[in-house]
C-alpha atoms as a printed R data frame, in Angstrom:
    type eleno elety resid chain resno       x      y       z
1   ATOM     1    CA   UNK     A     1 122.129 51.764 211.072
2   ATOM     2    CA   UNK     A     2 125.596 50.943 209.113
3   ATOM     3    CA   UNK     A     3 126.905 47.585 209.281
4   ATOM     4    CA   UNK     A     4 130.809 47.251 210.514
5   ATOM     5    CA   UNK     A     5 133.092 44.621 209.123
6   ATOM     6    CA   UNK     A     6 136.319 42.851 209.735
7   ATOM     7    CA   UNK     A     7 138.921 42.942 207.127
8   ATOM     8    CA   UNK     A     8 139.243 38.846 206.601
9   ATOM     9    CA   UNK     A     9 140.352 37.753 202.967
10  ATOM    10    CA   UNK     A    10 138.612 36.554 201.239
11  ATOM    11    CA   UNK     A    11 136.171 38.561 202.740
12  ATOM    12    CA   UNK     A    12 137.902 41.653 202.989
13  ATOM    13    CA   UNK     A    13 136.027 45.011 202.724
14  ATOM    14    CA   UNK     A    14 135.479 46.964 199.923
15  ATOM    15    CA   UNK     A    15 135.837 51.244 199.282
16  ATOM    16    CA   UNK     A    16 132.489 51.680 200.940
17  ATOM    17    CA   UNK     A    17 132.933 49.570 203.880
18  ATOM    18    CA   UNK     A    18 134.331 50.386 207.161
19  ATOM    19    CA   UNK     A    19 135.851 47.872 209.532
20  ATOM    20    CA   UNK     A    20 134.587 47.740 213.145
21  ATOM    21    CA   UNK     A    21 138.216 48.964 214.571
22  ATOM    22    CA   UNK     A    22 138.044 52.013 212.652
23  ATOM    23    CA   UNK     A    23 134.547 52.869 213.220
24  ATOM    24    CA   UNK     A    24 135.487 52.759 217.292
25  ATOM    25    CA   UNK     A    25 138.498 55.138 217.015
26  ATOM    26    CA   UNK     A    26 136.702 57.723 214.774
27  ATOM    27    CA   UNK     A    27 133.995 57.293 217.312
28  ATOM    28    CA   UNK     A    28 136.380 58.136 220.090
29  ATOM    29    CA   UNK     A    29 137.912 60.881 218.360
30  ATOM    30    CA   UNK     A    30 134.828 62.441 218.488
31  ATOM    31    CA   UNK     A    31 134.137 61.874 221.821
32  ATOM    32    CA   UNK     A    32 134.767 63.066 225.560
33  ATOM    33    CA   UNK     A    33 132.734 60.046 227.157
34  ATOM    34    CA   UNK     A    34 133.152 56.187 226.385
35  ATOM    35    CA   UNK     A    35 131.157 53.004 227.839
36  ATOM    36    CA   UNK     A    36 131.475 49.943 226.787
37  ATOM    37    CA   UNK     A    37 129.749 46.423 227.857
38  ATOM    38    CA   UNK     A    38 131.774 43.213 226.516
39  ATOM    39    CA   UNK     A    39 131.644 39.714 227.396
40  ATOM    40    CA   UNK     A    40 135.850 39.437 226.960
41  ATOM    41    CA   UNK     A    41 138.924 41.392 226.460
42  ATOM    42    CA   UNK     A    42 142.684 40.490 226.302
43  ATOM    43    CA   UNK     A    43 145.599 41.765 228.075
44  ATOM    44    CA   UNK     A    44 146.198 43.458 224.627
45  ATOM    45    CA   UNK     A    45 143.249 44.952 224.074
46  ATOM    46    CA   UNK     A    46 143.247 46.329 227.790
47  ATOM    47    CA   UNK     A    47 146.458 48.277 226.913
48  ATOM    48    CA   UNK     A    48 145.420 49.782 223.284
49  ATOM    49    CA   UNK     A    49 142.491 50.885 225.084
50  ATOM    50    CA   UNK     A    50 144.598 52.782 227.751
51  ATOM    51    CA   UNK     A    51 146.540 54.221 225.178
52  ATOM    52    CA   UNK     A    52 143.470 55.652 222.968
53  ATOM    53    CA   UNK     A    53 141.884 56.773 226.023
54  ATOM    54    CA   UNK     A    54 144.687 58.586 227.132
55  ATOM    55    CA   UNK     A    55 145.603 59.789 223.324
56  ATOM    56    CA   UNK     A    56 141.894 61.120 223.162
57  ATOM    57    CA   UNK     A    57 141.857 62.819 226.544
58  ATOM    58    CA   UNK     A    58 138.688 61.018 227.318
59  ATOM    59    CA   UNK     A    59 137.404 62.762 230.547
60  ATOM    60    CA   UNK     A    60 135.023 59.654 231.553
61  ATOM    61    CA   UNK     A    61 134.937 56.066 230.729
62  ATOM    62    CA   UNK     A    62 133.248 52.814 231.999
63  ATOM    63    CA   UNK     A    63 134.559 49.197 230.670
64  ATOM    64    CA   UNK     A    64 132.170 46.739 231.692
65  ATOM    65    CA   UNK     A    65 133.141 42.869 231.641
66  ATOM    66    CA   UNK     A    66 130.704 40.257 231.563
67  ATOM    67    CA   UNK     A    67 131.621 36.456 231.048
68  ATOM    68    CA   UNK     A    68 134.757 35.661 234.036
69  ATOM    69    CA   UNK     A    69 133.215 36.199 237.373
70  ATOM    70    CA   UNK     A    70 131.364 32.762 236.942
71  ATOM    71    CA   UNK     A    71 133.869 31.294 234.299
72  ATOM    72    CA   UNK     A    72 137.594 32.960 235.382
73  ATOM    73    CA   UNK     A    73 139.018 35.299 234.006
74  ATOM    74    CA   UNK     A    74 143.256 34.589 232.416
75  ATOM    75    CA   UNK     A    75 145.819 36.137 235.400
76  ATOM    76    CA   UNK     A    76 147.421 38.576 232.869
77  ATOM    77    CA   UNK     A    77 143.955 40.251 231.577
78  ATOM    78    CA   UNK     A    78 142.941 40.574 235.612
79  ATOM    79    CA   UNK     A    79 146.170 42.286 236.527
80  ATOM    80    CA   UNK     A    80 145.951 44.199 233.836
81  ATOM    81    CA   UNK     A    81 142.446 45.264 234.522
82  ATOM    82    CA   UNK     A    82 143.441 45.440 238.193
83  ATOM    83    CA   UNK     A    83 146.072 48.634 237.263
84  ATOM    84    CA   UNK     A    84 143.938 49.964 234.872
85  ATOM    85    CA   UNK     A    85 141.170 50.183 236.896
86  ATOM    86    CA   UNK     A    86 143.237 52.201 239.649
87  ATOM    87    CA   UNK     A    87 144.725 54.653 236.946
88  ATOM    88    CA   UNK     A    88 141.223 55.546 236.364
89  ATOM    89    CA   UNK     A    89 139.939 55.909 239.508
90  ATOM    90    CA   UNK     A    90 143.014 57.566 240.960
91  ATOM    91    CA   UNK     A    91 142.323 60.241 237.844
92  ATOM    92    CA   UNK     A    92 138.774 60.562 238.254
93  ATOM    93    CA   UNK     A    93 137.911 59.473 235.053
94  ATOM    94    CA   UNK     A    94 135.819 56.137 235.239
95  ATOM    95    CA   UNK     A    95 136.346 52.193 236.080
96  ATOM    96    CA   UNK     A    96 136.379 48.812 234.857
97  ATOM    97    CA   UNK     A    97 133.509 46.959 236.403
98  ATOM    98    CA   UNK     A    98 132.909 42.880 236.168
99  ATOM    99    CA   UNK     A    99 129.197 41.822 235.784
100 ATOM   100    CA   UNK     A   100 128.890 39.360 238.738
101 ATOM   101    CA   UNK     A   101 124.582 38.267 238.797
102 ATOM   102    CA   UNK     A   102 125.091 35.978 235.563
103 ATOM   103    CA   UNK     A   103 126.855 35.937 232.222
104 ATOM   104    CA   UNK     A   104 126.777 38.988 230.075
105 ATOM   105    CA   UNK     A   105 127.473 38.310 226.647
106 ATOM   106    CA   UNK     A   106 126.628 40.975 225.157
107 ATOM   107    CA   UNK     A   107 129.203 43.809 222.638
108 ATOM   108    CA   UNK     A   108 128.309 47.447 223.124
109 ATOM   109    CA   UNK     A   109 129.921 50.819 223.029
110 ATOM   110    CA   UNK     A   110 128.620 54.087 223.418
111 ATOM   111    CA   UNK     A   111 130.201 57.343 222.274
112 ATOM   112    CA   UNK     A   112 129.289 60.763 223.725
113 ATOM   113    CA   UNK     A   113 130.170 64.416 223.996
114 ATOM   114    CA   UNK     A   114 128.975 66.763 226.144
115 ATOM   115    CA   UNK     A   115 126.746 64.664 227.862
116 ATOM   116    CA   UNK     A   116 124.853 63.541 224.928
117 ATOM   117    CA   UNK     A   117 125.088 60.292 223.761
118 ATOM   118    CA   UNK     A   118 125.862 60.132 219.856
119 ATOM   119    CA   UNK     A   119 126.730 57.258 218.899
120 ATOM   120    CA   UNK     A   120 127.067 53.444 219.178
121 ATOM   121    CA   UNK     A   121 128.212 50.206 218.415
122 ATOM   122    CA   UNK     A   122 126.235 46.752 218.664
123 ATOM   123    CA   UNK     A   123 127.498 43.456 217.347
124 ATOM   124    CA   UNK     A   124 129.716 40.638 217.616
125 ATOM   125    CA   UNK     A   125 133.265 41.834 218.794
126 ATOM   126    CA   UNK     A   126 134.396 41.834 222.320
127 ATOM   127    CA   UNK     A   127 137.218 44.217 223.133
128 ATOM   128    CA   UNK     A   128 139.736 42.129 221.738
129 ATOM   129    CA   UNK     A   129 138.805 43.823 218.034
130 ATOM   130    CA   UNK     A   130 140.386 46.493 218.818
131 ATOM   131    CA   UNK     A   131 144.041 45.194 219.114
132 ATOM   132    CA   UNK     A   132 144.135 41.926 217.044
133 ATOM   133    CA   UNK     A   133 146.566 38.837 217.780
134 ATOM   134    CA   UNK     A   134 147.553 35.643 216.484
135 ATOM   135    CA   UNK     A   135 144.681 34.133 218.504
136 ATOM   136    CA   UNK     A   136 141.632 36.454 216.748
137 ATOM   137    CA   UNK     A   137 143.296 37.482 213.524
138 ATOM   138    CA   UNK     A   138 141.420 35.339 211.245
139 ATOM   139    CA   UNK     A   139 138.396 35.861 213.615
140 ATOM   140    CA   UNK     A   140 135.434 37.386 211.421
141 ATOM   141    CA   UNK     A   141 133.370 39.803 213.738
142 ATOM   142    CA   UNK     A   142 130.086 41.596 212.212
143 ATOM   143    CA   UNK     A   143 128.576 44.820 213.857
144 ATOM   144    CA   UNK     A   144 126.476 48.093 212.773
145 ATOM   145    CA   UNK     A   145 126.653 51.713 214.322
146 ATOM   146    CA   UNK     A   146 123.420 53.874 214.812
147 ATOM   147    CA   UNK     A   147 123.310 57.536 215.570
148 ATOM   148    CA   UNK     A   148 119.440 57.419 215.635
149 ATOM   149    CA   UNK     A   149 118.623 59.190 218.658
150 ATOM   150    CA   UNK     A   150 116.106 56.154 220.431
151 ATOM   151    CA   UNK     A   151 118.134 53.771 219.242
152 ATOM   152    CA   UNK     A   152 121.655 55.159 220.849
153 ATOM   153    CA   UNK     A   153 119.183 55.887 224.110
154 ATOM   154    CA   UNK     A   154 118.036 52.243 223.769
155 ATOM   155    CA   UNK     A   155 121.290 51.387 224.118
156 ATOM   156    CA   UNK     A   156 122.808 53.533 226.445
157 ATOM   157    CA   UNK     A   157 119.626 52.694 228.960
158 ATOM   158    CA   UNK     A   158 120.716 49.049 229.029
159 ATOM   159    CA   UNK     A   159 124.561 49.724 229.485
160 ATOM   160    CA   UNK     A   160 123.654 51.917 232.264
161 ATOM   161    CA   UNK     A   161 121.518 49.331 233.744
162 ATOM   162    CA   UNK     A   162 124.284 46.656 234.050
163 ATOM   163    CA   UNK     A   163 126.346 49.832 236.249
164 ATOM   164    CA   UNK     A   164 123.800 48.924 239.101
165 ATOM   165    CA   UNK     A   165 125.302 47.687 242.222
166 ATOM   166    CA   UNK     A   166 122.759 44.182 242.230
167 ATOM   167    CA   UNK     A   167 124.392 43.134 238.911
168 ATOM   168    CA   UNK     A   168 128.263 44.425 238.571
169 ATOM   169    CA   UNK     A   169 130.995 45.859 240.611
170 ATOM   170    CA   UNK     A   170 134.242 47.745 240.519
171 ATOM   171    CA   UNK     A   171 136.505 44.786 239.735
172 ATOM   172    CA   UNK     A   172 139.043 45.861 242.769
173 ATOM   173    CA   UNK     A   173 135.888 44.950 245.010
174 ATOM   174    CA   UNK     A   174 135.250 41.504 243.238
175 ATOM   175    CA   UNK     A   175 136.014 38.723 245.927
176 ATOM   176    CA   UNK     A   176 135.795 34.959 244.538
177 ATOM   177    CA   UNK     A   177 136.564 34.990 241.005
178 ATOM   178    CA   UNK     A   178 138.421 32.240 239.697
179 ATOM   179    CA   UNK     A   179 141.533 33.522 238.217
180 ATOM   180    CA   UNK     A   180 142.929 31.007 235.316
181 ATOM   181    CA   UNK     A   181 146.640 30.900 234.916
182 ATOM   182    CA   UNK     A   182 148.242 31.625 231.768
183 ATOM   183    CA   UNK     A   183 151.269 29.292 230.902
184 ATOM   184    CA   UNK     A   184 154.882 30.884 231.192
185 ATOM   185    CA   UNK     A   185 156.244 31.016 227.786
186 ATOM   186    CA   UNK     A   186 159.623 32.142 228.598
187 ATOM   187    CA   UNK     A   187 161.167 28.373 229.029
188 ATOM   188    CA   UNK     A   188 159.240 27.363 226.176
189 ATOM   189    CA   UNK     A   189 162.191 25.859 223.574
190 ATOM   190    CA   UNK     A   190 164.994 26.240 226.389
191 ATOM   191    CA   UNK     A   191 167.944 23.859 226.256
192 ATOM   192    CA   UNK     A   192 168.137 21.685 229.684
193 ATOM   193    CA   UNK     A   193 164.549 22.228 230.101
194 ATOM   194    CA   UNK     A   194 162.283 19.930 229.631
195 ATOM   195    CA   UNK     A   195 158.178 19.794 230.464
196 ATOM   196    CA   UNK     A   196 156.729 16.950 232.390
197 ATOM   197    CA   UNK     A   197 152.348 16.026 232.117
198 ATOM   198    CA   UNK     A   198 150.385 17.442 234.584
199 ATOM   199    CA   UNK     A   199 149.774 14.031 236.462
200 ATOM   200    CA   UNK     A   200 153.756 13.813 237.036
201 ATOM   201    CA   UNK     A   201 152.906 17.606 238.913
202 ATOM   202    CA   UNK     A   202 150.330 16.439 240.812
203 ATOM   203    CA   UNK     A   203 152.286 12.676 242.207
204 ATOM   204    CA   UNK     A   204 155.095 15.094 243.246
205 ATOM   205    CA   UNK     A   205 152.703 17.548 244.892
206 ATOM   206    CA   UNK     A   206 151.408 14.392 246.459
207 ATOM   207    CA   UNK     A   207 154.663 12.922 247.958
208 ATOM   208    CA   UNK     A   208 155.380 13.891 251.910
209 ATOM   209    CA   UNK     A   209 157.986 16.475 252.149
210 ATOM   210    CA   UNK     A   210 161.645 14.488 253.530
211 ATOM   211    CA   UNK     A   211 162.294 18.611 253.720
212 ATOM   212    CA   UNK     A   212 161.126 21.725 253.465
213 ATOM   213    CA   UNK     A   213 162.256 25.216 253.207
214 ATOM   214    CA   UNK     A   214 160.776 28.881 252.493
215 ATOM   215    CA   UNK     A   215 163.068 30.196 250.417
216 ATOM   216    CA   UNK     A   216 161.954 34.443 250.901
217 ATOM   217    CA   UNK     A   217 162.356 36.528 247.376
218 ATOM   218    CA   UNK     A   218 164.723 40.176 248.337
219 ATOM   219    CA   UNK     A   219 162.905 42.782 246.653
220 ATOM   220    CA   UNK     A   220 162.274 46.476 246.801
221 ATOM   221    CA   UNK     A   221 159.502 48.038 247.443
222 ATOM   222    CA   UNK     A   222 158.109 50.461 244.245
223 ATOM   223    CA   UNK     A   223 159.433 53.125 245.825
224 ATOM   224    CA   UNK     A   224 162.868 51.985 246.562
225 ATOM   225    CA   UNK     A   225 163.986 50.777 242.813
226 ATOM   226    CA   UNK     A   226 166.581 53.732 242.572
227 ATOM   227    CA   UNK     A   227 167.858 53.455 245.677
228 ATOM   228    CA   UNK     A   228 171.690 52.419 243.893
229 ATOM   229    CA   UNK     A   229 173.880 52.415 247.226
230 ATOM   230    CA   UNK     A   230 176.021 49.324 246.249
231 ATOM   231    CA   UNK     A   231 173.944 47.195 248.923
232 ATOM   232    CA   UNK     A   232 170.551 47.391 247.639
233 ATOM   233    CA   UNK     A   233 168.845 45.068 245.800
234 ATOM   234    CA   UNK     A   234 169.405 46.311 242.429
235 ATOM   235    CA   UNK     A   235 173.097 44.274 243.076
236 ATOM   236    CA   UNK     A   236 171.912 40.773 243.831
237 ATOM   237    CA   UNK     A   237 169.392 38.601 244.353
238 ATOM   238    CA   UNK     A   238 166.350 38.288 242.022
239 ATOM   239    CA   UNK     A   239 167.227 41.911 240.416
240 ATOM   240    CA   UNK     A   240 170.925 41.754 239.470
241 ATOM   241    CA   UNK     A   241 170.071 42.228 236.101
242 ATOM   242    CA   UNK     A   242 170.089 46.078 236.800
243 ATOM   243    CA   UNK     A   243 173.643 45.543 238.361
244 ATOM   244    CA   UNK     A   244 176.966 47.214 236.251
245 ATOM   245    CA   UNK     A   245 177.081 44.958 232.857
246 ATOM   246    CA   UNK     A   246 179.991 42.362 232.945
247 ATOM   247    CA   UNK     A   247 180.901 44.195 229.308
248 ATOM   248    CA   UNK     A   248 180.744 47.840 228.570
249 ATOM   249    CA   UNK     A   249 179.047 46.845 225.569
250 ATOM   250    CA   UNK     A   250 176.302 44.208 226.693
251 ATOM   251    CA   UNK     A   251 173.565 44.661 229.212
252 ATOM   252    CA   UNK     A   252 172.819 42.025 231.711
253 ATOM   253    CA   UNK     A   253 169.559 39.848 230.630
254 ATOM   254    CA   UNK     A   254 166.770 41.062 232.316
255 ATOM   255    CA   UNK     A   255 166.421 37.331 232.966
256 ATOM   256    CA   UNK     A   256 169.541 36.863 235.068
257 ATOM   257    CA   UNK     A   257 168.692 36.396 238.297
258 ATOM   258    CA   UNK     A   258 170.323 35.186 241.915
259 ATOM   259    CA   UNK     A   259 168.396 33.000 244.656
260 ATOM   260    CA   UNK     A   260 170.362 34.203 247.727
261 ATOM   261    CA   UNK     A   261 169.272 32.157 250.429
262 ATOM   262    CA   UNK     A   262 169.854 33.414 254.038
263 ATOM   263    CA   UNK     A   263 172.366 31.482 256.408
264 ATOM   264    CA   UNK     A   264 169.812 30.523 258.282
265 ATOM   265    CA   UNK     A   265 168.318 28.333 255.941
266 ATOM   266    CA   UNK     A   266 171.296 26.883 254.233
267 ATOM   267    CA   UNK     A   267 172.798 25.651 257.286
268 ATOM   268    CA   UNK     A   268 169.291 24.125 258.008
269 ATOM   269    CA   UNK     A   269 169.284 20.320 258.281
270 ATOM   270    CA   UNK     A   270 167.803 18.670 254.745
271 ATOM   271    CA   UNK     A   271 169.486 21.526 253.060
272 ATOM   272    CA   UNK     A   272 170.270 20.741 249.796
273 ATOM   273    CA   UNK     A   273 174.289 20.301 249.491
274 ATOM   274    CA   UNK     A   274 176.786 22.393 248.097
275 ATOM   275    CA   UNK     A   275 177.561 21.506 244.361
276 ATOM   276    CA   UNK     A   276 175.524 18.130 244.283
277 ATOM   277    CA   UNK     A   277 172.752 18.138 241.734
278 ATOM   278    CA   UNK     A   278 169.595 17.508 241.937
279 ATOM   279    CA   UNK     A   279 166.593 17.700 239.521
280 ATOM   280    CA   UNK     A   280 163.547 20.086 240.606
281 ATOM   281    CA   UNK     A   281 160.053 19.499 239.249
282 ATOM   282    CA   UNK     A   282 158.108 22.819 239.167
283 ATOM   283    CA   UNK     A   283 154.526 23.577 240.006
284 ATOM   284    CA   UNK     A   284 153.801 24.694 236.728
285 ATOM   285    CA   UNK     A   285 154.839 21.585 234.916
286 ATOM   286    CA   UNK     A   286 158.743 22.238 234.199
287 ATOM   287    CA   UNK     A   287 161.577 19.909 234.738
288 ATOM   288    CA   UNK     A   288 165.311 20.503 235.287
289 ATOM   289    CA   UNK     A   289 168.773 20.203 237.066
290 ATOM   290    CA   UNK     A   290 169.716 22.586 239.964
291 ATOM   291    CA   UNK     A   291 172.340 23.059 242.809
292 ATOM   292    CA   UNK     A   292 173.569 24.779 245.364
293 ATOM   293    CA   UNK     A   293 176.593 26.574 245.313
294 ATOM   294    CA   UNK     A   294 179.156 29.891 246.520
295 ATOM   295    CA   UNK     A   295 180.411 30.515 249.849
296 ATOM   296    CA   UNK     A   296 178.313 29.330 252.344
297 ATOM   297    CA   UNK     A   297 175.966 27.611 249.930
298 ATOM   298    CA   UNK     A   298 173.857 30.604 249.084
299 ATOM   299    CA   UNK     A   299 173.163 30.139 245.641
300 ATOM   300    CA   UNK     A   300 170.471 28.361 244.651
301 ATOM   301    CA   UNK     A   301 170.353 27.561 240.620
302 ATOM   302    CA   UNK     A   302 169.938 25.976 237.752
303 ATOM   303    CA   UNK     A   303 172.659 23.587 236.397
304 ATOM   304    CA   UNK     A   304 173.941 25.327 233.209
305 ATOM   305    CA   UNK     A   305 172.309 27.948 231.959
306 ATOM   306    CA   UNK     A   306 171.696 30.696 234.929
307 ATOM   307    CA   UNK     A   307 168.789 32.343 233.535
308 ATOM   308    CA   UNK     A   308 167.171 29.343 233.362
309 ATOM   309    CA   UNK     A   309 165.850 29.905 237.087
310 ATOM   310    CA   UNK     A   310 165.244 33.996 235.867
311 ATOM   311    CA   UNK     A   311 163.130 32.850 232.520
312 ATOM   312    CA   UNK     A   312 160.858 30.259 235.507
313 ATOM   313    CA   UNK     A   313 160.333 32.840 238.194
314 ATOM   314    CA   UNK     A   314 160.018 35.983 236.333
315 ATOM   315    CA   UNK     A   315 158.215 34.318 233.323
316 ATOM   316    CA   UNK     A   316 155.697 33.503 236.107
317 ATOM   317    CA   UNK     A   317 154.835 37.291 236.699
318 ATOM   318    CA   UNK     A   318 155.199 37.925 232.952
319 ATOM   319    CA   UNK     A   319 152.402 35.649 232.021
320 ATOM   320    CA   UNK     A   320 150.748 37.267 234.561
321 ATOM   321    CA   UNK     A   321 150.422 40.783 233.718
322 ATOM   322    CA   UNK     A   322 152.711 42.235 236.443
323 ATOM   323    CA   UNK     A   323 155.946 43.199 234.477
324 ATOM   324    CA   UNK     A   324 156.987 43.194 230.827
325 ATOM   325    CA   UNK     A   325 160.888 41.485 230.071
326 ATOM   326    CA   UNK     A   326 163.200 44.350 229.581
327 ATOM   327    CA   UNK     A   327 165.240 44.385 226.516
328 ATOM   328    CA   UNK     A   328 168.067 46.445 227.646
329 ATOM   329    CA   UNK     A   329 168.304 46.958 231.073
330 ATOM   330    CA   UNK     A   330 170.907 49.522 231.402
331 ATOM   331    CA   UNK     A   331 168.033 51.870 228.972
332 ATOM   332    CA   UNK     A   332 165.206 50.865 231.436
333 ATOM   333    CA   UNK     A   333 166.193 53.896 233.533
334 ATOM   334    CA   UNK     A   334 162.816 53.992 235.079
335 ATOM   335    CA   UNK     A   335 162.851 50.530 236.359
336 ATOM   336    CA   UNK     A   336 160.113 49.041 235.274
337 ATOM   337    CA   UNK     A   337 160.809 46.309 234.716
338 ATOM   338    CA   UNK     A   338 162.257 45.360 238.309
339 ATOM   339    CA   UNK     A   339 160.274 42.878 240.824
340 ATOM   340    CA   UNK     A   340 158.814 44.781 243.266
341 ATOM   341    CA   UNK     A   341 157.409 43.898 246.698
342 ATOM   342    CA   UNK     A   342 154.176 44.956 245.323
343 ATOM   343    CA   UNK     A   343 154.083 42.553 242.668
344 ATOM   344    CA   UNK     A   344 154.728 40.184 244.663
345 ATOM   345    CA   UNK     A   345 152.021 40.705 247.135
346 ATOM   346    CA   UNK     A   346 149.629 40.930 244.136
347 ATOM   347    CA   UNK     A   347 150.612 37.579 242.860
348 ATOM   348    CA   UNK     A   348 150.003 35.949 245.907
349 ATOM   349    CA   UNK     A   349 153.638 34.981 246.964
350 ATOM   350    CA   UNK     A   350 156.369 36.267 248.435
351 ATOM   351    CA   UNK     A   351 158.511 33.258 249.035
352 ATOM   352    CA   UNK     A   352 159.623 30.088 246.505
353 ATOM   353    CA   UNK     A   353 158.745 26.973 248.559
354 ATOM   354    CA   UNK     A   354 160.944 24.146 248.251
355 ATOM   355    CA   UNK     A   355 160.717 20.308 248.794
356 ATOM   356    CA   UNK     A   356 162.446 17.204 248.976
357 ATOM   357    CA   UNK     A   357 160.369 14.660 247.506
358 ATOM   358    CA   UNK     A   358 161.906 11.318 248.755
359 ATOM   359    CA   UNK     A   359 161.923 10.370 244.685
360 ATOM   360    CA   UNK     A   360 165.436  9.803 242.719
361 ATOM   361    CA   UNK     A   361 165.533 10.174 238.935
362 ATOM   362    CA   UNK     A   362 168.479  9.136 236.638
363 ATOM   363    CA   UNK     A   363 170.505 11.546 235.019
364 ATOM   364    CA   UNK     A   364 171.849 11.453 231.522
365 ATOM   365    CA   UNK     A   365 174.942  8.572 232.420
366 ATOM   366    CA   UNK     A   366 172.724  6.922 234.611
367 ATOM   367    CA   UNK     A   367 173.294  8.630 238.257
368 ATOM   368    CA   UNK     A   368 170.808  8.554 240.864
369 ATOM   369    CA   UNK     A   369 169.755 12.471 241.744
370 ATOM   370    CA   UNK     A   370 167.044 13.658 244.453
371 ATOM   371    CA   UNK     A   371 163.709 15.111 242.919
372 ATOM   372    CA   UNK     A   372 162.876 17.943 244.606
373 ATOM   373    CA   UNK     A   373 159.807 20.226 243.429
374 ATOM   374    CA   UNK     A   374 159.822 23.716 243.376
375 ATOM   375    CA   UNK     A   375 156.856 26.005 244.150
376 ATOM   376    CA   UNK     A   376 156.021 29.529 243.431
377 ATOM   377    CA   UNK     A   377 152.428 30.139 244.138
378 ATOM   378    CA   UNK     A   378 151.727 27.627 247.001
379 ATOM   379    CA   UNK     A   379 148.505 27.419 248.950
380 ATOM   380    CA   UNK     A   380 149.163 25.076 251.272
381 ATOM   381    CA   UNK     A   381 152.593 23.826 251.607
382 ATOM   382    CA   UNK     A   382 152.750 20.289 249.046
383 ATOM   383    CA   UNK     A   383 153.051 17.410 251.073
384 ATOM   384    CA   UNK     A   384 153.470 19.198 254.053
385 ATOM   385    CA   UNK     A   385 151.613 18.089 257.528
């Protein structure tokens, strides 16, 4: 047995110490076969392992999670796991299973090659050791590697164990585990944007809707994002950030976005006006003026700053781990980051829901304006019977 350390100052290792992160990729190096049992991992962590995996041409591999199906598990790790797991699968070369019979704590990784089992790792650190952040950087994790031939079987009994169908599963089989959602970041320090407590949320969620409407996102489906005739969706709607640049020299924000809302609906009774401003109170906890507005009152925004609507809706599937903001979208020739239908079916919603709340809130010279609240991820309709 050799102990494994993390790299902490004051406590940082010395010439004859080897941290736990570089014991596991000299591990993997050496290997053709990885399984690994962990209480936790991290979005982060999730992708560094994809990478090494796919760096090392590892030919099988088995992640094993054992902590969220009674506690939840944060939206942007599950998707994450969710496309990881299918990569794998579709490949042929392992899984990412979710212990479901109680709470697995436990930290192990074994390392083989050829079908023998060499090596492996006991001790403190959950996947996240492998790709540190601001939330486990000053975390100290302790942990020893054995190549002792019991021991590694030891180990590699009990990790197989924990594969049986009575105490995990293939996480894309997992019904009923409570999925925690991580906060949107991308409105976090915006101008005209303001945050409101979570009991103001739920007393708008509360009041009876004076009206209603489904307001339908226009996306492609994954296999239509190139599909650049002029009246696809890469020219409006929620995806007009991959329209022509207004300047040669400046892509579009990946944030820009355009709520196009069918005739049918704006022309609906209860419809918000054209041009008259209202404040909407999000689901999430966010707080700020909209309107409607262009011919026929199709667009539906936010009142001075138009990716403010773009940094709410797509910030949503951000935090979630089903796209990654773009930094230049004319260079994003692949598309990905455009909303797809797919993502949208994998989040759970396919339509914003809006609704007038029957409350009024003053504005900044002391006006009167409707409080409407604005929903992205609704159950049940708020308010609604």
């Amino acid at each position: 047995m050799k102990l494994l350390y993390s790299n902490i100052l004051p406590l940082g290792t010395s010439d004859n110490q080897q941290t736990i992160v570089d014991c596991f990729t000299s591990e993997l190096k050496k290997s053709d076969r990885v399984d690994i049992s962990v209480g936790y991992v991290s979005r982060a962590s999730l992708e560094e392992l994809e990478a090494l995996v796919d760096q090392n041409a590892i030919k099988n591999i088995c992640l094993n999670i054992g902590m969220y199906y009674i506690e939840g598990i944060p939206e942007g790790s599950y998707h994450t796991a969710l496309k990881l797991n299918k990569k794998w699968k579709d490949s042929g070369i392992g899984e990412i299973r979710i212990v479901k019979t109680f709470k697995y704590h436990g930290k192990l990784y074994a390392f083989y090659k050829d079908g023998v089992a060499h090596s492996a790792i006991i001790g403190s650190a959950n996947l996240g050791a492998i790709k540190l952040e601001a939330s486990n950087r000053r975390q100290y994790e302790i942990a020893s590697i054995t190549d002792v031939p019991e021991e590694v079987m030891e180990i590699t009994s009990f990790i197989d164990n924990l594969k049986a169908p009575n105490i995990s599963a293939n996480i894309a089989d997992i019904d009923g585990m409570p999925l925690i959602h991580e906060t949107n970041t991308a409105l976090t320090g915006i101008e005209l944007v303001t945050t409101v407590p979570q009991s103001n949320v739920d007393f708008y969620k509360r009041c009876a809707a004076y009206a209603s409407f489904l307001l339908p996102l226009k996306v492609p489906a994954y296999d239509e994002r190139h599909m650049d005739d002029g009246k696809h969706f890469t020219k409006s709607n929620v995806n007009v950030c991959y329209a022509a640049p207004r300047s040669k020299r400046k892509s579009r924000d990946w944030f820009e976005t355009q709520l196009t809302v069918a005739k049918e609906i704006t022309r609906t009774e209860g419809y918000p006006e054209k041009n008259v401003p209202f404040y909407v109170v999000t689901d999430d906890g966010y707080w700020f003026k909209a309107h409607t507005t262009s011919d026929g009152n199709k667009q539906f925004s936010a009142v001075g700053d138009e990716l403010i609507m773009g940094r709410w809706l797509k910030g949503r599937l951000a935090a979630a781990g089903l796209v990654k903001p773009v930094n230049d979208t004319q260079l994003d020739t692949d598309r990905s980051g455009m909303i797809t239908q797919e993502m949208l079916k994998e989040y759970g919603c396919e339509s914003l829901y809006l609704k007038k709340t029957g409350q009024t809130a003053l504005d900044e010279e002391g006006n009167p304006l409707d409080v409407w609240m604005l929903s992205f991820k609704p159950t049940n309709p708020e308010g609604d019977e």
